[in-house]
N, C-alpha and C positions, 0 to 999 in steps of 0.2 A: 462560463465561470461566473456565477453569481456570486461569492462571497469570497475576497482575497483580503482574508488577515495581514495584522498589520504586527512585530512585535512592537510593546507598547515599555519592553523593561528599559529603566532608568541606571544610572551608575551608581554603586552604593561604596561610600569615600572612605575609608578611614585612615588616620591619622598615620602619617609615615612612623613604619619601625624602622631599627636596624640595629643591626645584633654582630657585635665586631670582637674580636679575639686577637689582641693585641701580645707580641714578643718580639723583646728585640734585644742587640746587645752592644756594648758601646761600656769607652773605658771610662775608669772611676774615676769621680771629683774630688780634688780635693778637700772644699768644704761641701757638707750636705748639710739639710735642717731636719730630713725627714728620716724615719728610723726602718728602713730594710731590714728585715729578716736574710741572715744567711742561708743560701741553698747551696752544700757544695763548696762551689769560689762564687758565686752570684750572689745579687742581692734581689728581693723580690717586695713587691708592692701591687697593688689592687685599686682598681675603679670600681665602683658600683655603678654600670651601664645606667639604669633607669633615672639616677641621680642625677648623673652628668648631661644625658638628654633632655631632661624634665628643668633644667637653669640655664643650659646652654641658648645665649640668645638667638646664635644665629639659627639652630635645630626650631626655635619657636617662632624666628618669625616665617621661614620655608615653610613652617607646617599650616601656617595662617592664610598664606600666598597657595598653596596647595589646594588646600580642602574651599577657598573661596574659587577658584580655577573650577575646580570637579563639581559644586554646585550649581556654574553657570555652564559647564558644557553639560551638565544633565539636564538644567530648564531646556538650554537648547536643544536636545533630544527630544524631551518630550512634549517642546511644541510645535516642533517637527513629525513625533507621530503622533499628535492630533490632529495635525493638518490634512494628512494620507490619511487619516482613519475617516473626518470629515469626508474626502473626497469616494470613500470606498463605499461611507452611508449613502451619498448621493448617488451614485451609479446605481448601488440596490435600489432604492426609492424609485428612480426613475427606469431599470433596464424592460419595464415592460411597456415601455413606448417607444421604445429603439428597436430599430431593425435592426438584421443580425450584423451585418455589418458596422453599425455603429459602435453596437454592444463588444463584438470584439475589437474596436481599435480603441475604448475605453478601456476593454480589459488590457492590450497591451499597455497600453501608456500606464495604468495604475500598478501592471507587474514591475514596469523600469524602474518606477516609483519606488515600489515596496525595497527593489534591487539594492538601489541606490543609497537607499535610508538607510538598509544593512550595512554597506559599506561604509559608509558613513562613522555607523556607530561604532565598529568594530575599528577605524581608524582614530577613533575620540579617546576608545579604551586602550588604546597601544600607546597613542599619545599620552595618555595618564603614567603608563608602567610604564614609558620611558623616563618621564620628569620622575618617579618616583625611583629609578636605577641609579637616574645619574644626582638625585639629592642621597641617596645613599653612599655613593661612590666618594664625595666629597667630604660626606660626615667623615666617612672612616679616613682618608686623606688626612684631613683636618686635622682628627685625635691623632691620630700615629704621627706624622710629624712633630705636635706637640710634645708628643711623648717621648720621642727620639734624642729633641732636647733634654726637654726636662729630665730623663734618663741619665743623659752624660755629665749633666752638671750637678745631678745626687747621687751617683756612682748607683746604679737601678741596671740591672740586665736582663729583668723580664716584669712588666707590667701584666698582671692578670684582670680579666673583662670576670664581674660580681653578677648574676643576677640568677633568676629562678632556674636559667636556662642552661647554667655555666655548669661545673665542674668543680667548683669552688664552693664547697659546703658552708666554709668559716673561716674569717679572716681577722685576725686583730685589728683593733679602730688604730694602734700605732702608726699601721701601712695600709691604711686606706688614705688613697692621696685624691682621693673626686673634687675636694675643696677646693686643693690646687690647681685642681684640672678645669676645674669649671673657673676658677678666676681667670688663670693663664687665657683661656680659650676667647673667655669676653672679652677679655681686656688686647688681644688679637684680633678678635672681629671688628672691635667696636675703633682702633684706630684702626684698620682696614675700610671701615665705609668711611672712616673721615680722610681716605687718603695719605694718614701717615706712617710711615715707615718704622718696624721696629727690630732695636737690636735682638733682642733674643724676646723667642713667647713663654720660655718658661719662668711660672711666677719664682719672685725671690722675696723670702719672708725678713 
């Protein structure tokens, strides 16, 4: 075995999505600020997804923490397979001053090598799509609880998710509440890293 490739592919990052579709239902408030549409006996309102992620702080700073992770586990990688590739140029270069025996217990050790590295990266890449399942799983957490509130106390029984991807062709700007959603949500995170406690997340105007 004179020439044992090495792969040399890197991780390619991009920015966490997630795409969440949000219903719920819960009794009317007394007072509300926001103007629902009746559907039926319900009242309905709209997020524009790409808005709420794109100010949402805590979505920005995950995504920051994220993609600086996946750029250093991909240096890592790839100077890991340059390292195996160095040592696979060297065995070529030199396997014609080796006896056969040396030449094969070079080849082995360079296959365990190559082995290794695969496992390796294919455990870097799982580790990525997990941090990126479980930063998902918490976005949507996040909004729906939000929502679940803020529902009950503007008498809301179904929140609709806005964006290219939805079902939601068109929505009056009266019931689109992202404003509120994106203030509520900061203003939840942002006493959450400082440790304080709050009575209710959903904003009141």
């Amino acid at each position: 075995m004179k020439n044992v490739p090495v792969a040399l592919s890197g991780l390619s990052l991009v920015g966490v999505a997630v795409l969440f579709y949000l219903h719920f239902s819960s009794a009317p408030a007394a007072n509300t600020n926001t103007n629902p549409v009746a559907a039926g006996n319900g009242k309905i309102a709209f997020i524009n997804a790409d808005t709420v992620l794109k100010y949402y702080d805590y979505y920005k700073e995950v995504k920051v923490r994220f993609e600086a992770k996946g750029k250093k586990l991909d240096q890592d990688l790839q100077n890991r397979a340059q390292a195996l590739q160095n040592e696979i140029g060297s065995y070529q270069r030199n396997v014609s001053t080796m006896t056969i025996g040396q030449a094969k217990a070079v080849e082995e050790d360079l296959g365990k090598k190559q082995q290794n590295f695969r496992l390796y990266q294919q455990s870097v890449e799982q580790e990525l799509v997990n941090d990126q399942s479980r930063v998902n799983a918490e976005l949507y957490g996040n909004i729906t609880a939000f929502l679940k509130t803020y529902g009950a106390e503007r008498g809301l029984d179904v929140v609709l998710k806005y964006d290219p991807s939805s079902d939601v062709l068109f929505g009056n700007a009266g019931i689109d509440i992202s404003q509120d959603v994106i203030k509520g949500l900061n203003e939840a995170f942002q006493q959450k890293k400082a440790g304080t406690p709050k009575d209710s997340v959903a904003t009141k105007k």
